[in-house]
N, C-alpha and C positions, 0 to 999 in steps of 0.2 A: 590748406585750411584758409576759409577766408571770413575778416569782416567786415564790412564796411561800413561807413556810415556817411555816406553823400557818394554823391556819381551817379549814371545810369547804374543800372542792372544787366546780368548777362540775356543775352536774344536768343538761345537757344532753353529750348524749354525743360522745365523740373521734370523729374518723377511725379517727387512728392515734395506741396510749399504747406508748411503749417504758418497759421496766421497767430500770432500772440505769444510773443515768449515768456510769458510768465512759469510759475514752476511746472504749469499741466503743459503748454504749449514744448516748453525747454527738455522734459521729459521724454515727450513724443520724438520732439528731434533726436533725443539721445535715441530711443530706441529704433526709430528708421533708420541711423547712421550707420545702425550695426550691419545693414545691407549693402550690395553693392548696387548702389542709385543714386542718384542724383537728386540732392535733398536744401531745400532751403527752409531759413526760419524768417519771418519776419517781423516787422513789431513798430510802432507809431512811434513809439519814446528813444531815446538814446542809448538806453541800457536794457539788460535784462533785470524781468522782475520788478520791473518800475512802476507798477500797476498794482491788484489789487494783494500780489503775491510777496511784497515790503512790507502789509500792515495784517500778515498774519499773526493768530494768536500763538502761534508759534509751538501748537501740542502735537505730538505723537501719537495721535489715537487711538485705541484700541477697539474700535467700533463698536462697546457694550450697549451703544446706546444708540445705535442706524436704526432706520426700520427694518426689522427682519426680513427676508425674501428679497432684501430692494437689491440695487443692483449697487446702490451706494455701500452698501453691507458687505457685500461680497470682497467689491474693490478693496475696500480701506483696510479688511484683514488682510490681503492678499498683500497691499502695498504697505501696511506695518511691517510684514515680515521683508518684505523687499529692502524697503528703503533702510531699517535698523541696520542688515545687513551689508549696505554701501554703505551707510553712515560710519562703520567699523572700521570697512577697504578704505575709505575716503579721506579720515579726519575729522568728519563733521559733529562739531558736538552734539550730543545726546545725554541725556541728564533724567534716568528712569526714578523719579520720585514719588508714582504712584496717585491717586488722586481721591477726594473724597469728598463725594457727593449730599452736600449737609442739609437736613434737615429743618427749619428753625421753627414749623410750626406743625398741629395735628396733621393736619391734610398734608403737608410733604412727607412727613412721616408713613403716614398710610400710603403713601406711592411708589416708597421704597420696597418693597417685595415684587411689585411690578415690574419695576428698574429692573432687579435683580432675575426676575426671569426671564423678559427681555434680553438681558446680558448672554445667558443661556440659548437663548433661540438665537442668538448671532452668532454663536460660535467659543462665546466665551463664558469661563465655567468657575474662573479665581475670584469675582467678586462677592463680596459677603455684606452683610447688614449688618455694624456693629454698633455697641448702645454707646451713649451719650458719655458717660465713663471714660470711655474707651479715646472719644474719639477729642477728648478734653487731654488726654494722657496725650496724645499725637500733634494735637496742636494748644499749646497750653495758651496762645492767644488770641483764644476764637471769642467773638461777641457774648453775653449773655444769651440762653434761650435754646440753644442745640438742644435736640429732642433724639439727634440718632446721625447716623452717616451712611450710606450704600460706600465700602470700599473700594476702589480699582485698582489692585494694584500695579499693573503693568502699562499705565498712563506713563507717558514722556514731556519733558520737555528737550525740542531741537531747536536748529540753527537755520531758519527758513531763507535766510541770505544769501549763505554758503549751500546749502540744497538747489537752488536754482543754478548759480554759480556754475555749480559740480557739472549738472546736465547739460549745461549751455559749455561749458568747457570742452567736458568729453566727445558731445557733438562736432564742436567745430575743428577738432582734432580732430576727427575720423572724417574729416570732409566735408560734412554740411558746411554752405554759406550763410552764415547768420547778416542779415542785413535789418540798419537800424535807420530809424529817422526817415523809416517808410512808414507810410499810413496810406492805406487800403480805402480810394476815393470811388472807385466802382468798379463792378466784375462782369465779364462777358462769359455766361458759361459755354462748353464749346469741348474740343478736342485739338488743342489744347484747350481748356478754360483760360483767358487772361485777364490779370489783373491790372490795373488803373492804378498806380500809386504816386504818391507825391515825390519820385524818383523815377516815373516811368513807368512802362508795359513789363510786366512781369509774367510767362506764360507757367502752365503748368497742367499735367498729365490727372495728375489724385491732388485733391483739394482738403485740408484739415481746418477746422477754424476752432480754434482755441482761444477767441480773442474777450474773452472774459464778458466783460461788461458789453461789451458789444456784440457779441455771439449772435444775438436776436437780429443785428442787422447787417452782418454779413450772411446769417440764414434768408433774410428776404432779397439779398442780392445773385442769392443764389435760385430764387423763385421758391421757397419753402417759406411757411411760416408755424414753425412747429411750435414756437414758445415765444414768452416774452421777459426782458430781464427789467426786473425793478433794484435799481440803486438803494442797497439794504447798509444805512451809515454805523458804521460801532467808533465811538469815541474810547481813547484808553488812554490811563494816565499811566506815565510809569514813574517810579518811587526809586530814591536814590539807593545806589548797593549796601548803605548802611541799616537798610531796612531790612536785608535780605536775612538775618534773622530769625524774623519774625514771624515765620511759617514756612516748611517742611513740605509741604503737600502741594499738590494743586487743587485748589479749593474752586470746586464746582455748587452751581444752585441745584436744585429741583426745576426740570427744563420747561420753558414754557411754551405757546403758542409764536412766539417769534424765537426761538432758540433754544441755546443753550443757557441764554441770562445773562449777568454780572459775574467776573469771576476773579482770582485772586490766583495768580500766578506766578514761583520764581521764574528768573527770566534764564538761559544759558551765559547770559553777559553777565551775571551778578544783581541785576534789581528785581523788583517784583512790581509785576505788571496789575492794574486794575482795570476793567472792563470785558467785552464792549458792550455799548449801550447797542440800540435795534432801531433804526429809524429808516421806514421807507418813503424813500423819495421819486422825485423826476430828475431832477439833477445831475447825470453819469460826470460830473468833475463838481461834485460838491464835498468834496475831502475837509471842509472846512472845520473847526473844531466851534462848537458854542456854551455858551455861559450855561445853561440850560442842561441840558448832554454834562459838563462836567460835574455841576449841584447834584445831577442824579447818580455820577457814578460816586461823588461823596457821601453823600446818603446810602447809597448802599453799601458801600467799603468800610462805613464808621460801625453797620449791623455785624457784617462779617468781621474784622479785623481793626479793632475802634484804634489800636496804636499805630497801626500802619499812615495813619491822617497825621498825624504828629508828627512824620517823618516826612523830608524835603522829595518835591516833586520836579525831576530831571529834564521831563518831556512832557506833551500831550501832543496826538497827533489821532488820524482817523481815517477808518480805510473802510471801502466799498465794498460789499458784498453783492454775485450775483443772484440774487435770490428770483426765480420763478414759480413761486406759487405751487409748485411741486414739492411732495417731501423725498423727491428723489434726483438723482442728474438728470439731465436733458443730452443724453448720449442718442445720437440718431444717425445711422447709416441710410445712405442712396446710393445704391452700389450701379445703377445706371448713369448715376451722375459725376458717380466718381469721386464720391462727397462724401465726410463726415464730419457731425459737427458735434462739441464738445460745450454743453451750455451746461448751468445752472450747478457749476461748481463750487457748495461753501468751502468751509474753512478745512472740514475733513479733505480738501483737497491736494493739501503739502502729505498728506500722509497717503493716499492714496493714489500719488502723482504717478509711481513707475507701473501700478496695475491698470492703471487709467490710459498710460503708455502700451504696455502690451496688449490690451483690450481692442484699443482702436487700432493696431495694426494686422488684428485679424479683420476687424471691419473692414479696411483696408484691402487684405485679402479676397474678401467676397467678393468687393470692386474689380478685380483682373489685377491687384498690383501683385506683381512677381514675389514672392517672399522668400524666396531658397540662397542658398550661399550665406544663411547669417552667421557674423563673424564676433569674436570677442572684442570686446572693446579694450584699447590702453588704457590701465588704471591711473587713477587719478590721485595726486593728495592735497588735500584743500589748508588754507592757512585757519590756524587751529584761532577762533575766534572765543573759546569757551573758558570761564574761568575755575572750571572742575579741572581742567588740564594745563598741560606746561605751555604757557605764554613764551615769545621770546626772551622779552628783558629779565624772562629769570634764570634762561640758560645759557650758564656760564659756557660751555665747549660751543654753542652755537656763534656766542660773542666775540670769543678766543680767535675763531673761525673767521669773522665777517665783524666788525666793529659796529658797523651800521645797527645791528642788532641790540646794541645796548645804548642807542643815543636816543632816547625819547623825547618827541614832539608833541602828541598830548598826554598830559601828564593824566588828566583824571582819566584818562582809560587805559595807557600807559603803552599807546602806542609810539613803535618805533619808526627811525629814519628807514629800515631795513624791507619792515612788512609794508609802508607807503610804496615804496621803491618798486616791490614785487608786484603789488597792487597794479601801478604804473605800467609793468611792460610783462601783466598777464596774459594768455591767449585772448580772454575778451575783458581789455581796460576797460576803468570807470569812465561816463561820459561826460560823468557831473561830479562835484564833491561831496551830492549825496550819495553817488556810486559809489566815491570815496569812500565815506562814511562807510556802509552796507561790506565792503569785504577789510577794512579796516576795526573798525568803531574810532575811527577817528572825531574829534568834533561831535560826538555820542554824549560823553560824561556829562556830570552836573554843572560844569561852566557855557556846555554848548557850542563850545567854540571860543569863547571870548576871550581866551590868551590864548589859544595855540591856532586863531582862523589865520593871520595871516601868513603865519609859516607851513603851514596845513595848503593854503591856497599855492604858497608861492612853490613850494613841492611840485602842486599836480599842474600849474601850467608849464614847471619847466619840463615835465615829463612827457606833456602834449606834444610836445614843439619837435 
């Protein structure tokens, strides 16, 4: 198993290189690994998931609400059922709280019977319309003005951190070489196809491009121009875990022409998320958060959940969506070219990560890649980030065990000497101390960092070394 992150690369050619290891990319690798090939991952940043696959809204979807017949429909039932079910083998928290889709005026009200047969054309049959009463009893801190609610109940909240993690873990245990701090500067297609990266020529047999926000221009380097990805910004505040409270549900809008809307979410960490906002841009590294974008998610958080404003705000940050002007993916096979590319994946895409995986390795297949001999993978167990579940510093036999376990460095998230450590000299380390952060919550809580950065810091460089 290998990772690298500076050096050449090896000269003898892939199978199969997927470009992007975000959770869709990280996925794919898992599932090619399960073969016996010669499999790389590769990716611009120093970590996995460092892209747009960090600033998920972090739900378990149950597709009620894909377009019917699409192919996004299909997947994200298929990878519900998948991924709950690693989620289980793995560790990764999962937090089934159900969701409900509120009403606050005539016309969203009148759209809810739509919802709800839509729900039914996808495959799913649990969702109910329930009256204003109802949905006042379930969240007693909802704004004035609810008129009704579409139920869901087998909405999730997960750990899109550790989801990726898991993938890119299990991968590079089974052999894949995951290589980082490459960026893909031009492509020769060819037999082998080679790449041009800011590490060197990297060859390869089957070409995957998973490379999110950029999909559209590894497609034209590949001489296709099948789509184009517009930078779709969501701003989101997140609220401190003494808010967490203050709503039960995942509180969904009535969905509009750019989405899903504003939404009110607990988080697996303990807070409750607000957002995201919808802005598309030109910018693919405008992650920036503005004055503007946050007014609007207050103004709508104050309609939804007016106490939730009242309570202390931990973070704000903001993540890219690839949006293409499609209400579906941008899955394309070119099985002459020995190419598939993997574009215009939202947010439904942590949940439909492992069918989106198996999907494209039959595309794959069409291409002449070999597919037989797949083998089980070694399971995996992720560090339990979720606070439904037993943390370390609260298990005494674990403590008893390893001391490390019960000496906390940041205190507001109440992470240990023990899990940085593990963190540290994981199959694939953090690159950064946002990495840190991401399989920690290190540096996460309401201070941010501000008493425990520099012991936080002084940890991960000695662990580099």
């Amino acid at each position: 198993m290998t990772v690298t992150t500076g050096g050449a690369l090896p000269g003898a050619p892939y199978d199969v290189t997927v470009v992007g290891a975000g959770v869709v990319g990280s996925a794919i690798a898992r599932e090619l690994a399960r073969l016996p090939l010669r499999i790389a991952l590769v990716d611009a940043s120093g970590d996995v998931g460092d892209g747009t696959s960090k600033a998920n809204t972090a739900i378990l979807h149950t597709g009620f609400d894909a377009v019917p017949g699409s192919l996004e429909s299909r997947l994200v039932r298929d990878g519900q059922r998948r991924l709950a079910a690693f989620a289980a083998d793995s560790g990764i928290p999962v937090e089934p709280l159900g969701a409900l889709l509120v009403a606050w005026d005539e016309e969203q009200r009148a759209a809810l019977p739509g919802l709800a047969a839509k729900a039914v054309r996808n495959g799913y049959r649990s969702a109910r319309i329930i009256p204003a009463e109802e949905v006042r009893a379930r969240e007693p801190e909802l704004g004035p003005g609810v008129l009704g609610a579409l139920h869901v109940p087998d909405e999730s909240i997960i750990c899109p951190w550790t989801t990726t993690l898991a993938y890119a873990t299990q991968a590079v245990r089974a052999g894949t070489d995951l290589h980082l701090n490459c960026r893909l500067q031009s492509l020769t297609p060819g037999d082998p196809h080679v790449l041009s990266t800011s590490r060197g020529p990297l060859r390869t047999r089957h070409l995957v491009n998973a490379a999110g926000l950029y999909a559209d221009e590894v497609d034209r380097l590949m001489g296709r121009a099948d789509f184009t990805v517009t930078p779709r910004r969501g701003q989101l505040i997140v609220f401190d875990e003494l808010a967490r409270g203050l709503v039960r549900h995942i509180l969904l809008p009535v969905p509009g022409a750019l989405g899903k809307g504003v939404l009110v979410s607990p988080t697996v960490y303990g807070n409750v998320m607000l957002g995201p906002t919808a802005e598309d841009l030109d910018d693919k590294t405008a992650t920036g958060s503005t004055a503007e974008g946050i007014a609007l998610l207050r103004e709508k958080g104050r309609r939804i959940l007016p106490a939730l404003l009242e309570e202390e705000a931990t973070a704000v940050y903001a993540g890219l969506r690839a949006a293409t002007g499609s209400e579906d993916y941008a899955v394309r096979a070119h099985p002459a070219l020995r190419y598939v590319t993997v574009g215009g994946i939202r947010s439904t895409g942590l949940t439909a990560s492992m069918a989106i995986a198996a999907h494209v390795v039959e595309l794959l297949a069409d291409g002449g890649l070999a597919v037989s001999g797949a083998k089980d993978l070694e399971p995996v167990r992720m560090p339990n980030l979720g606070e439904a579940f037993p943390r370390p510093y609260r298990d005494q036999r674990l403590i008893a065990a390893d001391p490390e376990y019960g000496r906390i460095v940041c205190h507001c998230e109440r992470v240990t000497r023990g899990e940085i450590r593990d963190a540290l000299t994981g199959t694939v380390p953090p690159g950064s101390l946002d990495g840190l952060r991401r399989r920690t919550r290190a540096r996460g809580g309401r201070c941010q960092g501000f008493y425990c950065g520099a012991a936080v810091r002084a940890l991960f460089e000695e662990g580099r070394r």
